[in-house]
PyMOL CGO cylinders between C-alpha atoms (Angstrom):
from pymol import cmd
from pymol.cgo import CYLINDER

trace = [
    CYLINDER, -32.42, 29.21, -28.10, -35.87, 30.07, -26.65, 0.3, 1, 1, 1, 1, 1, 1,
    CYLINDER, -35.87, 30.07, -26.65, -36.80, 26.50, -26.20, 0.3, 1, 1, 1, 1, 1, 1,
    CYLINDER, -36.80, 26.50, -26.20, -33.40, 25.82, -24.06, 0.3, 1, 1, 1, 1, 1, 1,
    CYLINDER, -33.40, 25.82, -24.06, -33.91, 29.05, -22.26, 0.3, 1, 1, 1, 1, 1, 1,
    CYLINDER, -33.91, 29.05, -22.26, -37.29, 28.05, -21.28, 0.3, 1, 1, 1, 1, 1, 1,
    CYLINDER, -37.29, 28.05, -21.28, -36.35, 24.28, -20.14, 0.3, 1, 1, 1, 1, 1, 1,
    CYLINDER, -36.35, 24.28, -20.14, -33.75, 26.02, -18.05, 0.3, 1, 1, 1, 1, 1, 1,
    CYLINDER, -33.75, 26.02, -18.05, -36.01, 28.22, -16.23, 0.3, 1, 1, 1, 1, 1, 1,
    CYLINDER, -36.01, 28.22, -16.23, -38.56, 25.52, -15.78, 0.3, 1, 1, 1, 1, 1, 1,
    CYLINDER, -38.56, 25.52, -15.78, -35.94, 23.28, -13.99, 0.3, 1, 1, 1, 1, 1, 1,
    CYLINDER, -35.94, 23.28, -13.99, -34.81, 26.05, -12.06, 0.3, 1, 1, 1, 1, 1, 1,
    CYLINDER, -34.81, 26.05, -12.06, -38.41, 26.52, -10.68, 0.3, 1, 1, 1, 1, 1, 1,
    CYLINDER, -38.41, 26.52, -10.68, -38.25, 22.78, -9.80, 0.3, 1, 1, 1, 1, 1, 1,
    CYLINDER, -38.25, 22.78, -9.80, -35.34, 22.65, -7.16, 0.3, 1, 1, 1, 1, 1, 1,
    CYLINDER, -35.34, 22.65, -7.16, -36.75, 22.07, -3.83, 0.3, 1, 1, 1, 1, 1, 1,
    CYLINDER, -36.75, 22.07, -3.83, -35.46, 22.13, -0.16, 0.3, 1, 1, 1, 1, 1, 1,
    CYLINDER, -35.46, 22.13, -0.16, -35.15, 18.38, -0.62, 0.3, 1, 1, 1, 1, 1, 1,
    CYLINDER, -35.15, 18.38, -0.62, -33.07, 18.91, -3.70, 0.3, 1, 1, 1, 1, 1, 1,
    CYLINDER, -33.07, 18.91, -3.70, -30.36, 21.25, -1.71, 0.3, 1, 1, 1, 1, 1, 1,
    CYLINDER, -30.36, 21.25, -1.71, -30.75, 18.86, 1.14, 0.3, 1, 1, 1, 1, 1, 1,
    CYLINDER, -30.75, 18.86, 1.14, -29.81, 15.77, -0.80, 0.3, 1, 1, 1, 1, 1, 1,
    CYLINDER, -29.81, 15.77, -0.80, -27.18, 18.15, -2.73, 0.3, 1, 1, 1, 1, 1, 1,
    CYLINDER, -27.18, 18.15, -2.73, -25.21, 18.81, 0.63, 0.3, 1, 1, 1, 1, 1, 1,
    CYLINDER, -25.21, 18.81, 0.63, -25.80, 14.91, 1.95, 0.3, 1, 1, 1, 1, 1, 1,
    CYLINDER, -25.80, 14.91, 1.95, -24.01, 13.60, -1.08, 0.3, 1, 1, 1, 1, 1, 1,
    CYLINDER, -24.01, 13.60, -1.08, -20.82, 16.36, -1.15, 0.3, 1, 1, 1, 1, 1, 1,
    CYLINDER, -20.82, 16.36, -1.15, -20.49, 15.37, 3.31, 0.3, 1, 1, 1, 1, 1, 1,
    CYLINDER, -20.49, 15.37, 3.31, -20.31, 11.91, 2.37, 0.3, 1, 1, 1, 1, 1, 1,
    CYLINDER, -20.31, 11.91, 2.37, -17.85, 12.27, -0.35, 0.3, 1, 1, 1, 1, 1, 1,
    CYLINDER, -17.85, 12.27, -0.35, -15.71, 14.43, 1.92, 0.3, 1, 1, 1, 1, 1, 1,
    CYLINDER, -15.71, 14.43, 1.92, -15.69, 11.68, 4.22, 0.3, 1, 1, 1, 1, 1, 1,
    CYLINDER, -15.69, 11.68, 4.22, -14.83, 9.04, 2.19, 0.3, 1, 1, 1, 1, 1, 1,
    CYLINDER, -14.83, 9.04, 2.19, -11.96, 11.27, 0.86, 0.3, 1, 1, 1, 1, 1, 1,
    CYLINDER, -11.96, 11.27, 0.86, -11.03, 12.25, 4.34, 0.3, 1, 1, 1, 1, 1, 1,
    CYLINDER, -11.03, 12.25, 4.34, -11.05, 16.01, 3.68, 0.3, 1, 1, 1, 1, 1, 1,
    CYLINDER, -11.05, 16.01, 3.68, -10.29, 17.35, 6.87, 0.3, 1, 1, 1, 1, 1, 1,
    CYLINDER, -10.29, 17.35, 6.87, -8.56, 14.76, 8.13, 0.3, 1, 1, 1, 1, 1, 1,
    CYLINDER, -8.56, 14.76, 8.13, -5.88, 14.76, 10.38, 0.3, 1, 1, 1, 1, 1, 1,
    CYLINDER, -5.88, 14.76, 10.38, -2.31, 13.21, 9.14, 0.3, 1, 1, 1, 1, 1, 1,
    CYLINDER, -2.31, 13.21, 9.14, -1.91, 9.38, 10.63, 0.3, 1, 1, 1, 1, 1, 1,
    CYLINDER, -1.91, 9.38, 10.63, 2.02, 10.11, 11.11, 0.3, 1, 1, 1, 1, 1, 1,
    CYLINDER, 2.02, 10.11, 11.11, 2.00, 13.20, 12.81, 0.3, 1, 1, 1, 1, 1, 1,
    CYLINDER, 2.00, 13.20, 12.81, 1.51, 15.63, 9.77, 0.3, 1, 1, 1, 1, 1, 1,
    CYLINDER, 1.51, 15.63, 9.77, 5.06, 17.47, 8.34, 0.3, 1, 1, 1, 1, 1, 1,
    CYLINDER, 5.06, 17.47, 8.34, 6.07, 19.13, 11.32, 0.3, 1, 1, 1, 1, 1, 1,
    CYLINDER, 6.07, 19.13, 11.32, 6.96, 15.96, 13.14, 0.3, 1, 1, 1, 1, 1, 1,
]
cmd.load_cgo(trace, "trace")
């Protein structure tokens, strides 16, 4: 349990800014392709 604990911390202490960065770049482009945010193409339910 030591050992895990310790590999944990140890790639803790390796996340980066680049890390995050790349993190938040790869969740944008899967909202996009998902179209989260997207408006309705017919108008949306009120129409």
């Amino acid at each position: 349990m030591k050992n895990k604990l310790a590999l944990l911390t140890l790639s803790a202490q390796k996340i980066n800014r680049q890390h995050v960065q790349l993190v938040f770049v790869l969740i944008s482009l899967a909202m996009l392709v998902l179209g989260t945010g997207a408006p309705l193409a017919e108008g949306g339910p009120g129409r």
